[in-house]
C-alpha positions as CSV (number, residue, x, y, z in Angstrom):
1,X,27.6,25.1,-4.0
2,X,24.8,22.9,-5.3
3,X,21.8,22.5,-3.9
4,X,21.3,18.9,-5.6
5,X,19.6,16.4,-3.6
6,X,21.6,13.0,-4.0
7,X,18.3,11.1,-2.4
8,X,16.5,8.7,-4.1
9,X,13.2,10.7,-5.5
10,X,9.9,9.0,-4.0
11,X,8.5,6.8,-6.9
12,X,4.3,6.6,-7.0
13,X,2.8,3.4,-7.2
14,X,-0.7,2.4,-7.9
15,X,-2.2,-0.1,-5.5
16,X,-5.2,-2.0,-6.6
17,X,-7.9,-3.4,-4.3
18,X,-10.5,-6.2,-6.4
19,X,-13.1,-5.8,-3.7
20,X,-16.5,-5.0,-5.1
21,X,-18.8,-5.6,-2.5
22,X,-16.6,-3.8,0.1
23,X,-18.5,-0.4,1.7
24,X,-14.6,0.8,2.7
25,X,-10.8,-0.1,1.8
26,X,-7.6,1.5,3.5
27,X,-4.4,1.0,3.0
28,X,-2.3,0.3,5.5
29,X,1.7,-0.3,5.8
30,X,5.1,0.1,7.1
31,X,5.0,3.8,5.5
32,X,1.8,4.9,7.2
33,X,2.4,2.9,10.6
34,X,-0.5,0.6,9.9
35,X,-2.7,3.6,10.7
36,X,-5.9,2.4,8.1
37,X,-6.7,6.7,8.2
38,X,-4.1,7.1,6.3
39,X,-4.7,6.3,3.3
40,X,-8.2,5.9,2.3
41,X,-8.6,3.5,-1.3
42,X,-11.2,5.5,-3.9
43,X,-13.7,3.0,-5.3
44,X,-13.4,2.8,-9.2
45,X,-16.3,2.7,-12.1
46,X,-15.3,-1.4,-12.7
47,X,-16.0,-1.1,-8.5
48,X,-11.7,-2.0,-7.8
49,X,-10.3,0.6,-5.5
50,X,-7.5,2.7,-6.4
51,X,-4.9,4.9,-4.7
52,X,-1.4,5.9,-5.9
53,X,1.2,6.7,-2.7
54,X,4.7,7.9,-3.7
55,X,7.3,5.5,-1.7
56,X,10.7,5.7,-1.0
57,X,13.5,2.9,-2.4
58,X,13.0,0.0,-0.6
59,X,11.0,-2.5,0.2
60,X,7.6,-2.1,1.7
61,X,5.1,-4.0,4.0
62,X,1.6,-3.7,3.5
63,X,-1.9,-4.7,3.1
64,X,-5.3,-3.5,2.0
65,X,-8.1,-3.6,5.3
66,X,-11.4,-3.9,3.3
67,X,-14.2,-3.1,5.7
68,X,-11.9,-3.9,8.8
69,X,-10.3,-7.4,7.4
70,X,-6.5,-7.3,6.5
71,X,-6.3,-8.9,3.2
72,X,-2.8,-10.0,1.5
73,X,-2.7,-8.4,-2.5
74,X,-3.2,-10.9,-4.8
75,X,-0.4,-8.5,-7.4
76,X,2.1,-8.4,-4.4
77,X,5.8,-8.9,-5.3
78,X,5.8,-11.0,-2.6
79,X,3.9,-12.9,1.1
80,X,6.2,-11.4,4.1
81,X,5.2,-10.9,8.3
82,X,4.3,-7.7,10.0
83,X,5.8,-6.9,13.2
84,X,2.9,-8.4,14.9
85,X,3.5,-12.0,12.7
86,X,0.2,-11.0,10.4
87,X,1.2,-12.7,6.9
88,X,1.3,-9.2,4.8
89,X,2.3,-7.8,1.0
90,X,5.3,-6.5,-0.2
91,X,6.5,-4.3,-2.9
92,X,10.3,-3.3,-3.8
93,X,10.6,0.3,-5.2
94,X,12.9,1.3,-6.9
């Protein structure tokens, strides 16, 4: 018997955050419950913040929280609600 897993693999994807002035950006979503521990954004040289998460197929809410403030991306596929009606991001993977 095979051991093959017939799952989709997880797919990383590099968010972008233009927030220059910010002192600390999160990233907060569907995949990590909203939880802005998470996944704490690294601030780049040009001053963006960067993180790559791996994701499974789908489509994905989120948002970045730059110094406590949601804030819709800009590069988002597209504008959709969180569970709590907060206008938020959304990426498909796949």
């Amino acid at each position: 018997m095979s051991s093959f897993d017939y799952r989709k693999p997880l797919r990383a994807i590099n968010f972008i955050c233009n927030a220059p002035q910010a002192k600390a950006v999160s990233l907060v979503g569907d995949f990590n419950h909203w939880n802005p521990a998470s996944h704490p954004m690294k601030q780049m040289p040009d001053h963006s913040w960067l993180l790559t998460v791996e994701l499974k197929h789908g489509h994905h809410r989120y948002a970045f929280l730059v110094d406590g403030v949601l804030t819709l991306d800009p590069r988002a596929q597209g504008i959709t609600r969180s569970d709590k009606g907060e206008r938020v991001s959304l990426v498909p993977v796949s």
